[in-house]
N, C-alpha and C positions, 0 to 999 in steps of 0.2 A: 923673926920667929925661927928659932932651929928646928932641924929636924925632926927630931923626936918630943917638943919639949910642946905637951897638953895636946900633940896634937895626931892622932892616929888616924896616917893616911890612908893605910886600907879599910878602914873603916868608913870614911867619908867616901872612898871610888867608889866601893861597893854598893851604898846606898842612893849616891850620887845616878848611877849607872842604872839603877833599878827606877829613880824617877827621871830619866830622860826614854829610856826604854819606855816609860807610859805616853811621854809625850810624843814620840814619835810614831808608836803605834797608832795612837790619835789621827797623827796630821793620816798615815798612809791606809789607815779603814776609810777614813773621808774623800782623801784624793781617789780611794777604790771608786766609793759611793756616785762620786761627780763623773769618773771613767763611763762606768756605768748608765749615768741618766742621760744619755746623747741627747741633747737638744733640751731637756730640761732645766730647771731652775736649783738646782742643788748647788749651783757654786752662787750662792747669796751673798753681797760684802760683807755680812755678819759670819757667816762662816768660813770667808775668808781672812777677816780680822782673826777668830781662834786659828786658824791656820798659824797666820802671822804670829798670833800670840806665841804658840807653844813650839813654833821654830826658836824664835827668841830666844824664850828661855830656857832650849837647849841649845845655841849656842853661850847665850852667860854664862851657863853653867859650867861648859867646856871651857870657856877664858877664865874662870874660877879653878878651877883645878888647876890650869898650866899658870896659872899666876901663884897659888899654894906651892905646885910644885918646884916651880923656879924661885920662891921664899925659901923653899925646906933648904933647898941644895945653896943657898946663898947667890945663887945667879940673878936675882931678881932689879933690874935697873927704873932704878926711881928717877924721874925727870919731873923736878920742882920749878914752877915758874908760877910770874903775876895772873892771874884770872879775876876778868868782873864775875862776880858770884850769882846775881839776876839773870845776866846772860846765859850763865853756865845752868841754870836750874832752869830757865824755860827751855833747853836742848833738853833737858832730860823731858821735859813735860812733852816736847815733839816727838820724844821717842817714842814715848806710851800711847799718843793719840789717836791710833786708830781704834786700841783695846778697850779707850778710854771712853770714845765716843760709842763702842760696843756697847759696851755693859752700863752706860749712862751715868759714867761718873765725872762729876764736875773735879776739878784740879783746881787748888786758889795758890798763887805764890805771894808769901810775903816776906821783901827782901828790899832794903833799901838801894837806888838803882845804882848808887856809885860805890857801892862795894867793893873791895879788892881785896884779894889774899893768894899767899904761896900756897899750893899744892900741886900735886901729881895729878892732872886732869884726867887722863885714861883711867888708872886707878879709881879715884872717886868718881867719875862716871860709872866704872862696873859697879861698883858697890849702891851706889842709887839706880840704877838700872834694874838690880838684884832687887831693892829694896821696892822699888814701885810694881814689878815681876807680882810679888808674893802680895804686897797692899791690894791690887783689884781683885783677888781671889778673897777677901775677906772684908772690905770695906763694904758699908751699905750701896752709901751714892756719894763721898765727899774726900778728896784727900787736902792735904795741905802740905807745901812745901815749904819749908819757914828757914832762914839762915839767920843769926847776927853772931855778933861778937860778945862773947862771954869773958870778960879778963882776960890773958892770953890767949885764946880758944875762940874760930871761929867754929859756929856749932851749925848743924845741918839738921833739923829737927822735918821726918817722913808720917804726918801726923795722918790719921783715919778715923771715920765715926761706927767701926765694928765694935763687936764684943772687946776688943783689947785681946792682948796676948795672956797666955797662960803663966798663972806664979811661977814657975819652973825656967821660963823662958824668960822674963826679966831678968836684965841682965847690967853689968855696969862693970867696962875691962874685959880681958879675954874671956872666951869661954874655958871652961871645963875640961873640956874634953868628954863632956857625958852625954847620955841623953838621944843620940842616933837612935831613931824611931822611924821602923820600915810603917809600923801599922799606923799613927799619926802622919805620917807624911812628913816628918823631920827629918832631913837629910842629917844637917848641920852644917851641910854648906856655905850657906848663905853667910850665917855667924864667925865663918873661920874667916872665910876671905874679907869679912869687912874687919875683923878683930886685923888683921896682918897688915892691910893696906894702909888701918889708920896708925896702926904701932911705927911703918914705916915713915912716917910723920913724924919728925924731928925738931925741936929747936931750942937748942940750949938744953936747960934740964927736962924740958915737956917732950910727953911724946902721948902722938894719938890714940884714942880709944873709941869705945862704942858703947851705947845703952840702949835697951830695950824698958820700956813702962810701959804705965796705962793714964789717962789723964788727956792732957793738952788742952791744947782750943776746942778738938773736936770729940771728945771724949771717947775715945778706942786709943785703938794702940801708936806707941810712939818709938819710933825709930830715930836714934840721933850718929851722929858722929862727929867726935871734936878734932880738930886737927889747928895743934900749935903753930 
């Protein structure tokens, strides 16, 4: 992705920075709260999971922007290698496990075990990282991790049993560039860096992308990403 091209950075800092400013204020009214209750019960493992939670995804957020960033400017180094894809989807499911077992959401993976594909593992780890971040804030009780191979394309499908995403926000290929929304809570974060990570996915004439719908197994929103 170049520099300029659909993608306006000060736009995305701005809003970026207005929703890590909430999450941090969060974690440090709380840590006040726990200062506070000497010998009390305020620091519960549930309120330390949101703790947890919403350090995370200010720091994703931050490896989201210095990964845009270092796209814009062309410094961005992609390291493609073999990955089993089972394996690589249950790390992401350990990653969210605490938040998970928070808010009592079941996780299902469905991935055949001997799976194998080229990608950027850091990369596509941020990008489902990102992606499961924003799924517990909107899913009931269920998510689904699902991979196969689609004709050239392994595909990465982040499925949930919420309301689904809004018409506006289905998506299929880069975004827009539109739509940064302080009062929704749309950075558009989220969508850049996974639009850039999967473009940087190459092979031969394919090159990666992402889609947003509604549907699936689990009938809410679906989050995919192809990577040739």
């Amino acid at each position: 992705m170049e520099p300029n091209d659909t993608l306006d950075f000060s736009s995305i800092l701005a809003s970026s920075i207005h929703d890590m400013k909430n999450s941090i204020g969060m974690v440090l009214n709380s840590l006040e709260e726990m200062i506070a209750d000497e010998g009390g019960d305020a620091c519960t493992p549930e309120r330390a999971a949101q703790l947890q939670y919403e350090a995370r995804r200010v720091n994703d957020n931050l490896i989201s922007l210095l990964t845009l960033y270092k796209g814009g400017e062309g410094r961005l180094a992609v390291n493609v290698s073999e990955h089993n894809v089972h394996d690589f989807l249950e790390e992401r499911m350990l990653h969210s496990k605490s938040m998970l077992e928070f808010r009592g959401i079941t996780l299902e993976i469905d991935c055949e075990y001997d799976l194998e594909w080229y990608f950027d593992l850091e990369l596509v780890a941020g990008v489902l990282n990102n992606a499961l971040d924003n799924a517990v804030r909107y899913t009931k009780d269920k998510l689904r991790l699902a991979a196969e191979v689609e004709g050239d394309f392994l595909v990465i499908h982040l499925e949930d049993n919420g309301r689904g995403f809004p018409e506006s926000m289905c998506v299929s290929g880069a975004p827009d560039g539109g739509g940064v929304n302080f009062n929704s809570g749309r950075t558009g974060l989220g969508l850049y860096f996974s639009s850039m990570v999967a473009e940087v996915h190459t092979n031969r004439e394919h090159k990666g992308y992402i889609a947003q719908s509604n549907g699936g197994v689990l009938g809410g929103g679906v989050f995919s990403i192809y990577l040739p």
